[in-house]
GUPA-735612 format. One line per 5 residues: number of its first residue (from 1); for each residue x negated, y, z negated of C-alpha. Coordinates in steps of 0.5 Angstrom, whole numbers, always signed. Example, Ala and Ser with C-alpha at 12.3 -4.5 7.8 and 13.67 -1.06 7.14 Angstrom:
// residues 2
1) -25/-9/-16 | -27/-2/-14;
//
This chain:
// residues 257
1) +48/+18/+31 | +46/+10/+27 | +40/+12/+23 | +35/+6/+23 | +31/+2/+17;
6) +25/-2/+17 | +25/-5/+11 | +17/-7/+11 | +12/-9/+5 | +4/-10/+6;
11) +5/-18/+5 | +10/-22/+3 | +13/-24/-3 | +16/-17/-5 | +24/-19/-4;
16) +24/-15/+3 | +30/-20/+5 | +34/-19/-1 | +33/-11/-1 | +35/-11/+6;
21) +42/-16/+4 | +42/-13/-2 | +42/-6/+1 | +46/-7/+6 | +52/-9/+2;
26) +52/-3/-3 | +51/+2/+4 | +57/-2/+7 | +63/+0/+2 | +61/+7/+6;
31) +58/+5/+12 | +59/+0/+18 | +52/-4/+17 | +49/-8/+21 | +42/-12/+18;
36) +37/-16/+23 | +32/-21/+22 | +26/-17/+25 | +22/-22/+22 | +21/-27/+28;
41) +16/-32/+25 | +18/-33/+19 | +26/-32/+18 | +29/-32/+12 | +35/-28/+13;
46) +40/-35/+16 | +38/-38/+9 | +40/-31/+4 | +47/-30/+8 | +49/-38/+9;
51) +48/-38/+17 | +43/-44/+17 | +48/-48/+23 | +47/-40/+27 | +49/-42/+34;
56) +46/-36/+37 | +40/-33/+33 | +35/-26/+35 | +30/-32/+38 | +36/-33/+44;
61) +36/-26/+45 | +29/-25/+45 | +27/-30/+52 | +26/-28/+58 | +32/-30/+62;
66) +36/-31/+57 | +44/-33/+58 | +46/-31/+51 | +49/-25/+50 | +48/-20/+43;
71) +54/-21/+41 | +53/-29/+42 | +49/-28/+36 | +52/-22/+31 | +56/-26/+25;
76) +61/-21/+20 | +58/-24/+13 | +60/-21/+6 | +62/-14/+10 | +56/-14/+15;
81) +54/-15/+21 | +49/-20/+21 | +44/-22/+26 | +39/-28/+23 | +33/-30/+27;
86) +31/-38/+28 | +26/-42/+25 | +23/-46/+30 | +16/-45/+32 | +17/-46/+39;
91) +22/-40/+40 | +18/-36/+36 | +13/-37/+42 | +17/-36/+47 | +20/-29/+44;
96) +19/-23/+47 | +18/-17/+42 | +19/-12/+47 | +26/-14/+49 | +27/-13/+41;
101) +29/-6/+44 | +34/-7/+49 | +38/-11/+43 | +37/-6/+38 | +39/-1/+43;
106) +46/-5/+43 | +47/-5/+37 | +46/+1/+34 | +52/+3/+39 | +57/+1/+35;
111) +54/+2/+28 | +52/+6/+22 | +46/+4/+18 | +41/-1/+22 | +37/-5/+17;
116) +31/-9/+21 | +28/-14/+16 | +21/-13/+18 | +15/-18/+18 | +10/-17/+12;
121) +4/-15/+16 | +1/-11/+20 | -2/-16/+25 | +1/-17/+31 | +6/-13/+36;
126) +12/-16/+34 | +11/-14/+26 | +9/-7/+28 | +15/-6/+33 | +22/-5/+28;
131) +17/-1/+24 | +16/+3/+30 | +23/+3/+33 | +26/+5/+26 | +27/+13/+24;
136) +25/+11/+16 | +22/+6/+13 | +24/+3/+6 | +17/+1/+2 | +18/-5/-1;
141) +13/-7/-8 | +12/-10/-13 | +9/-5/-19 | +1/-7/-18 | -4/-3/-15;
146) -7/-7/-10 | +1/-7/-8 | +1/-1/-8 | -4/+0/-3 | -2/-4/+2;
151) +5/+0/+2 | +1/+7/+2 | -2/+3/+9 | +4/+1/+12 | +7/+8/+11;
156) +0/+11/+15 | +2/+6/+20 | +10/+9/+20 | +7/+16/+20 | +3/+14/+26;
161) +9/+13/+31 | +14/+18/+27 | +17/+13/+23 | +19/+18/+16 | +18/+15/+10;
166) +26/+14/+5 | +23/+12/-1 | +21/+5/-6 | +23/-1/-8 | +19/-3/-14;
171) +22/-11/-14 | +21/-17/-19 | +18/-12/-25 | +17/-15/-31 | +15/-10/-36;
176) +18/-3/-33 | +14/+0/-39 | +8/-3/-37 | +10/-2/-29 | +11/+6/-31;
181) +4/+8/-29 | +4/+5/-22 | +11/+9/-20 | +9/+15/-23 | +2/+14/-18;
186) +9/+13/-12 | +12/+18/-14 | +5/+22/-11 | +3/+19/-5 | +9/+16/-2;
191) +13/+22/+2 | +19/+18/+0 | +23/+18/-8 | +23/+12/-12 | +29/+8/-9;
196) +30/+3/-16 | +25/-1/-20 | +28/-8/-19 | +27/-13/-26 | +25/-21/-24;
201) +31/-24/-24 | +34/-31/-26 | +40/-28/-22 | +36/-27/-15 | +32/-34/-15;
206) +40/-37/-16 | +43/-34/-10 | +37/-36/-6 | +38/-43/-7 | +46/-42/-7;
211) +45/-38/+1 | +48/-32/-2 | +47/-25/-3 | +46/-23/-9 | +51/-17/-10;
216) +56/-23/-8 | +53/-28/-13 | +52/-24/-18 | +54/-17/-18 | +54/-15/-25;
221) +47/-17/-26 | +42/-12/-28 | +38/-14/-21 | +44/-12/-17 | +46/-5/-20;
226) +39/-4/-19 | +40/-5/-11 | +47/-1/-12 | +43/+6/-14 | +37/+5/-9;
231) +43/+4/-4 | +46/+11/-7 | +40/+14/-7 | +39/+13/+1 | +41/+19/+3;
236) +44/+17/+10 | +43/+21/+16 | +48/+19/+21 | +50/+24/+26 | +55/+25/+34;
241) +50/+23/+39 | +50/+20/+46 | +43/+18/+48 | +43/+13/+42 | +41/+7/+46;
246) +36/+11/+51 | +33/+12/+45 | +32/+5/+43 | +29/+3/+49 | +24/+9/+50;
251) +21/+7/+45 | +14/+6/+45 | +11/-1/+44 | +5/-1/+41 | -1/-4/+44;
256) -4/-6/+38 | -2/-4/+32;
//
C-alpha cells in the first residue's frame, strides 16, 4: 500500500517545496516516488524541477470536463515522477479541489511514497485537503516560536481528520546552538521525531535560481546531507493493499477547515 505525505507548514516561507523535492529524491534511491504540487494557488514545484514549459499541469486535472489525462501531466525528473501545478490566476479559479482525490487515487495505484506539497495555511478547503488525504504529515519550520505554534495548529488540524504526524524539519536554521531550545520544545509537543534541523544555505537559494534540486545541484552540501537523514529517519509504511485507490477517493472533504 503507497503511504501518503503532506508536507504542510503554518505559513509560508519554510522551504516546504524544497524539503518535498528534497525528500523525494533521497526516499527514491529505495522507493518508487511520486511529488505533487498540492498547493494550487501558489505553485512553486515547476520552477524547482526545471518544468517551467509543463504542457499539462495539476490545474488541468483538476477542471471539470476536463480532457487531460493524469498521466498527461506526470513528468520522470531526477528519478521522481513529478506532477507540478500551473501558475495561472485563472486556473487556479477554475480548479476543483474535491477532484484532487480522483488524481490522487490514481497515482498512488502505481507508486510507493506520495509527497503532497501542501499550501501553507489553513484557510480554505483546498489547502487543507492534501492534509487531509495523506496518512502523515511532515511539519515544516523554522527554529522560532511563533513557528512552532503555527506547526502545533496544523498538527491539531491532521489529528483531527486521522491524519498522524512523521515528524520535524527545522529549515534555514542559522544558529543550531541557539535553535537548540525550540527543537527540544518539538520534541515534546509534536507526536513525530525531529526529522533534521536543516542550516540556511547558499546552496539551496543557488538551485532555486538554477531550477534545480537541491540534492542534484549540490548533493554534498550540508543542507543536502541534511535532507538525506530526515529521508532515512522517515520510517516508511508501505504494505500490499487492493483498496488503494477507494481510499482516495472516500476521503472526506472538509466543509471548512
Amino acid at each position: 500500500m503507497v503511504e501518503a505525505f503532506a508536507v504542510a507548514s503554518g505559513k509560508g516561507g519554510t522551504g516546504k517545496t524544497t524539503t518535498t523535492v528534497a525528500l523525494g529524491m533521497a526516499l527514491a534511491e529505495e522507493y518508487d516516488v511520486t511529488i505533487v504540487d498540492a498547493d494550487t494557488g501558489m505553485a512553486n514545484l515547476l520552477f524547482h524541477t526545471g518544468l517551467t514549459d509543463a504542457d499539462a499541469t495539476l490545474h488541468d486535472l483538476l477542471v471539470a470536463d476536463a480532457d487531460a489525462d493524469v498521466a498527461d501531466a506526470v513528468y520522470d525528473r531526477f528519478g521522481m515522477s513529478v506532477v507540478p501545478c500551473g501558475t495561472s490566476l485563472a486556473a487556479f479559479e477554475e480548479a476543483d479541489p474535491e477532484r484532487l482525490r480522483a488524481v490522487v487515487a490514481e497515482l498512488a495505484a502505481d507508486t510507493d511514497v506520495l509527497l503532497l506539497d501542501s499550501p501553507a495555511a489553513l484557510g480554505s478547503k483546498s489547502a487543507v485537503l492534501p492534509v487531509v488525504l495523506a496518512d502523515r504529515v511532515v511539519v515544516v519550520l523554522q527554529p522560532t516560536i511563533p513557528a512552532l505554534s503555527d506547526g502545533l495548529k496544523v498538527q491539531e488540524y491532521a489529528h483531527s481528520y486521522g491524519t498522524d504526524t512523521a515528524g520535524v524539519v527545522f529549515n534555514k536554521v542559522h544558529d543550531p546552538e541557539g535553535a537548540s531550545g525550540v527543537t527540544e520544545m518539538a520534541e515534546r509537543y509534536f507526536d513525530g521525531r525531529t526529522l533534521a534541523t536543516v542550516p540556511d544555505s547558499d546552496a539551496a537559494r543557488s538551485a532555486r535560481r538554477a531550477g534545480e534540486p537541491l540534492l542534484a545541484h549540490a548533493p554534498d552540501s550540508d543542507a543536502a546531507r541534511a535532507y538525506r537523514g530526515a529521508a532515512a529517519a522517515l520510517d516508511v509504511r508501505p504494505g500490499a493493499s487492493d483498496d488503494v485507490a477507494d481510499r482516495f477517493r472516500s476521503a472526506v472533504v472538509p466543509d471548512s477547515p
